[in-house]
N, C-alpha and C positions, 0 to 999 in steps of 0.2 A: 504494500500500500504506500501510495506515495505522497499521503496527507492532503490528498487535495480533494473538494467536492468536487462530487459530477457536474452537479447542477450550476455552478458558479461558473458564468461564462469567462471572467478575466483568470483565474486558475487559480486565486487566492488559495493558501493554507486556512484551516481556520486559525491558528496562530498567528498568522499575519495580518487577518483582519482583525482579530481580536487587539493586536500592536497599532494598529491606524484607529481602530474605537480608542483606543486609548490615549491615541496622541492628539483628537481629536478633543477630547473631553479636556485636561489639557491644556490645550491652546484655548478654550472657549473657558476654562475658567480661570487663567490669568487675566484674559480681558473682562470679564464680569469683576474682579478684583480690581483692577486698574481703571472702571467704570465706574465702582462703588467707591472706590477712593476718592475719585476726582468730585465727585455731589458731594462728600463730604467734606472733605479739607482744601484741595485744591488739582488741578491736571497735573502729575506725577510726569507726563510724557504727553508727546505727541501723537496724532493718530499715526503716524506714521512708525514712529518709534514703537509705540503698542502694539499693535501688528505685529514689526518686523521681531519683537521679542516674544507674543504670543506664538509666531512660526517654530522659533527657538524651541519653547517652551514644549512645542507639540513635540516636535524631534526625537526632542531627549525622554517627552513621557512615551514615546511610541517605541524609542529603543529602547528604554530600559525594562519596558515591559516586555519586549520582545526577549531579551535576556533574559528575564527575572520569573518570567510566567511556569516554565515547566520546575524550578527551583519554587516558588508558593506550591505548586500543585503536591511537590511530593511532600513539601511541609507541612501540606494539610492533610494529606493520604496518612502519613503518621501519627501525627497530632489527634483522628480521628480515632486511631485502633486502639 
């Protein structure tokens, strides 16, 4: 088996979309934070700069979950028994 769905026309793993859900969420909640800052105290950044560090943001949550994902799984497979 080669990890991949049938059904899923671009060949995704589900690992790897579970890695772009993640870097997804992510990026969308650095900018809710840097959204809810700026109402409150003052604009932290520009929309541009926000963006280009929510991009960041997503990256690094998509890699690291990419990395990290089957390492929880067995933590919790354990953790469970």
């Amino acid at each position: 088996m080669t990890g991949h769905s049938n059904d899923d026309p671009l060949g995704f793993s589900r690992r790897a979309k579970s890695a772009l859900l993640w870097g997804v969420v992510g990026a969308l909640s650095f900018l809710v934070l840097v959204q809810g800052y700026a109402l409150f105290v003052e604009p932290l950044v520009t929309i541009t700069q926000g963006a280009l560090v929510a991009v960041l943001v997503g990256i690094g949550a998509g890699i690291g979950s990419y990395l990290l994902e089957h390492r929880v799984a067995a933590w919790t497979s354990r953790r469970a028994e």
